[in-house]
C-alpha positions, 0 to 999 in steps of 0.5 A, a space after each residue: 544578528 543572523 545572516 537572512 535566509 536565501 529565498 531560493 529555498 525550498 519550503 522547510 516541511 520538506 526537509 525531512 521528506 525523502 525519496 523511494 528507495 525502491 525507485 532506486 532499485 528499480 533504476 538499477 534492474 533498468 541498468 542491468 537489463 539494458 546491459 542485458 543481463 537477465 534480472 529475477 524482478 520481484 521487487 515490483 509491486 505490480 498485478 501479473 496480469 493486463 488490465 482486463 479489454 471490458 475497462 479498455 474497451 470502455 476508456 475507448 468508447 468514452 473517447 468516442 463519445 467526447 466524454 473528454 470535458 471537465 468533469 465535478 473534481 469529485 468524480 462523476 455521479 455514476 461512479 460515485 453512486 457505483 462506489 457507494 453501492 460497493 462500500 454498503 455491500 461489500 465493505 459493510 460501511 454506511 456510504 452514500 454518493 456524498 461520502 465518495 470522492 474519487 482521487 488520482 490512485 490510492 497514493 492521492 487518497 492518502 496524501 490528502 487525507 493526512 493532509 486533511 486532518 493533520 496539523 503541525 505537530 501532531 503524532 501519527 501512530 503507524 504499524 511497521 513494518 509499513 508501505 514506504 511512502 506512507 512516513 514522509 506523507 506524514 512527515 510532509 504534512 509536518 506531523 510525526 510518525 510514531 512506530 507500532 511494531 506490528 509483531 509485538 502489537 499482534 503478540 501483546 495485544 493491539 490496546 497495550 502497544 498502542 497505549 504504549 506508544 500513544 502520546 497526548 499529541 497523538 491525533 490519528 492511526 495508520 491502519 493498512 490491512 492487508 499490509 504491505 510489506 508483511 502480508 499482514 491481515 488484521 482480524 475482526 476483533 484486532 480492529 475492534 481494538 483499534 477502534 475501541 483506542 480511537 474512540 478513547 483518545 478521540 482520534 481519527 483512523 486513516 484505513 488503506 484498504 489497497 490489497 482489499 481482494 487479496 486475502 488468502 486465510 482469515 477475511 477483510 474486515 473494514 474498520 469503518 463499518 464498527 459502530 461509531 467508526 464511519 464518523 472518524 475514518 478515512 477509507 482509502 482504495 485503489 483501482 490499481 490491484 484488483 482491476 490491474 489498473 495501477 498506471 491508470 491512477 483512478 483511486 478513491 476515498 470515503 468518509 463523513 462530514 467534516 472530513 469529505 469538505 476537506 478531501 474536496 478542497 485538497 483533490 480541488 486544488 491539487 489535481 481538480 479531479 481524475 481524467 474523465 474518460 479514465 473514470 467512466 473505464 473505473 465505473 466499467 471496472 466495477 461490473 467485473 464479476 466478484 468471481 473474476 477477482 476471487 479467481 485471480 486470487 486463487 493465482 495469486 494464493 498459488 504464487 505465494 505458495 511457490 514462493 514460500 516454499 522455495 524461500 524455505 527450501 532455500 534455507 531462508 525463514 519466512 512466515 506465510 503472508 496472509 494477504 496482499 502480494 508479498 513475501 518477508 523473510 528473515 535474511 538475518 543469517 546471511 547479514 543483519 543490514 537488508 541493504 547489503 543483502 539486497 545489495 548482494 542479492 542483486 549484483 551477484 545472483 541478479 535476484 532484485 528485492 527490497 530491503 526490509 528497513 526501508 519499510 521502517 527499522 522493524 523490517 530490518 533484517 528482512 527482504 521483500 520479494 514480490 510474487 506478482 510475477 509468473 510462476 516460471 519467473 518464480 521457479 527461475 529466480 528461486 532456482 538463483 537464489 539457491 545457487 547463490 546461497 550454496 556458492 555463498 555456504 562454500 565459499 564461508 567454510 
């Protein structure tokens, strides 16, 4: 007979769910600024700029006007309806009022959107490198994430990856573009191909669409708007990005039947909806000009560039990212290990990244550094870096 189990314990699905290793990064600038000593931050994934005054504004006078009850755990009709609106026009993707739900950040969309569709063990085929969170929400929802290496799919073709490796338990694709942490940007027929293996194998496609605004070279395309692929696609998106609302935590998601009775039941009864009066500031959000958000593209685009070329410069191999806010070059030639790099990095040069293989063991070797920051900042933690890699060169010969 065996010794009972305690039942001060937690639930066993969260065994294997960890915690963000870049809370732990971010703890650690804490310490060192608070020590004050200067930090070259681009570990954060945060927009540069404040949230715009017209989405202030508009929180303040939902306030005013007592828009501060409940409000359907679905999200406000106007919201609804803007949100619908925007997904027919831009995204290309049939969605009417009922299709949208509004959720507490893209990260809420997700969670329950694997958790909606997800049963114990059942395999998740997901791209790596990948956002870090996005493993144990599958991991949490008892199912297994399988790892697609994204070079080696973008190289060999998606179809064949996928086919590789698919399993008879695989029951849905993770599909984020633009990536994070690569910058990665699936084309039109890349997604064709994802959806041509979704339909084959008859499984359901959670698309994280976040960094939708920021792409630089090609265009966003959203899966969903395929024929055939509204019926079996979980769209995410965020507030956070576009609008600079990312402590806000207003996201949403869109979908069909069964799928939405699912989504409903899950923001229901974990958050009962997003705080009214944040909602009514989102639907304000969604009136600011597309050439607004084009424009702070354009800043961005030059961010990237003033990276890229400094982590060149530096002596550092780096692709060009497409979209998002990041960059991801090798480190190989200081240390295969990413930690010891990021380690290094950070207590020698003061320049805060994240390791790559927190994103998965196909992002090991690399670093992220985020471009989220102002030029100055850029110019100042690059001009870091060099020092640090020319005293590193010296001290090696």
């Amino acid at each position: 007979m065996t010794k009972k189990e305690s039942g001060i314990r937690l639930a066993k699905r969260l065994d294997e769910v960890g915690f963000s290793d870049i809370v732990q990064i971010r703890n650690k600038v804490l310490e060192l600024r608070a020590s004050g000593q200067t930090v070259h931050a681009f570990h954060g994934g945060e927009p540069f700029f404040d949230t715009p005054a017209s989405i202030k504004y508009a929180l303040m006078k939902g306030l005013v006007e007592n828009k501060t009850r409940y409000a359907p755990s679905s999200g406000i009709e106007p919201l609804r309806e803007a949100l619908a609106q925007k997904l027919r026009n831009k995204n290309h993707i049939d969605a009417n009022m009922e299709d949208v739900i509004v959720t507490a950040g893209g990260a809420h969309a997700l969670f329950v959107a694997f958790q909606a569709v997800l049963n114990p063990g059942d395999d998740v085929l997901l791209f790596s490198p990948y956002w870090t969170p996005i493993r144990d929400m599958v991991t949490g929802a008892d199912a297994r994430a399988l790892l697609v290496p994204t070079a080696t799919a973008r190289r060999n073709g998606l179809t064949k990856t996928l086919e590789q490796f698919s399993t008879p338990h695989t029951r849905a694709i993770y599909y984020n573009t633009p990536q994070n942490p690569s910058g990665t940007v699936f084309t039109r027929a890349e997604a064709e191909e994802v959806a041509t293996f979704a339909k084959k194998h008859d499984a359901i496609v959670i698309a994280d669409e976040a960094y939708e605004d920021l792409v630089y070279d090609g265009e966003h395309f959203s899966i969903a708007s395929l024929p055939g692929m509204a019926e079996r696609t979980i769209t995410t998106y965020t507030f956070s990005k576009s609008y600079g609302m990312t402590g806000w935590r207003v996201g949403y998601a869109v979908a069909k039947e069964p799928f939405m009775t699912g989504l409903r039941k899950l923001v229901l009864y974990s958050t009962n909806g997003v705080s009214t009066p944040t909602q009514w500031a989102a639907l304000e959000a969604l009136a600011i000009p597309q050439s607004s958000i084009d424009t702070r593209r354009e800043e961005y685009r030059a961010r990237r560039d003033l990276l890229v070329k400094g982590l060149l410069e530096a002596g550092l191999e780096c692709e060009m990212p497409a979209g998002a806010f990041y960059a991801f070059p090798s480190v190989c030639k200081l240390n295969k290990d990413s930690r010891k790099v990021a380690t290094a990095l950070l207590e020698k040069a003061h320049v805060a990244t994240i390791p790559g293989v927190v994103f998965g063991a196909q992002g090991e070797g690399h670093v992220r550094f985020g471009y989220a920051i102002s030029p100055e900042a850029i110019t100042a933690g690059l001009t870091a870096l060099r020092e640090y890699l020319q005293q590193k060169l010296r001290t090696e010969r």
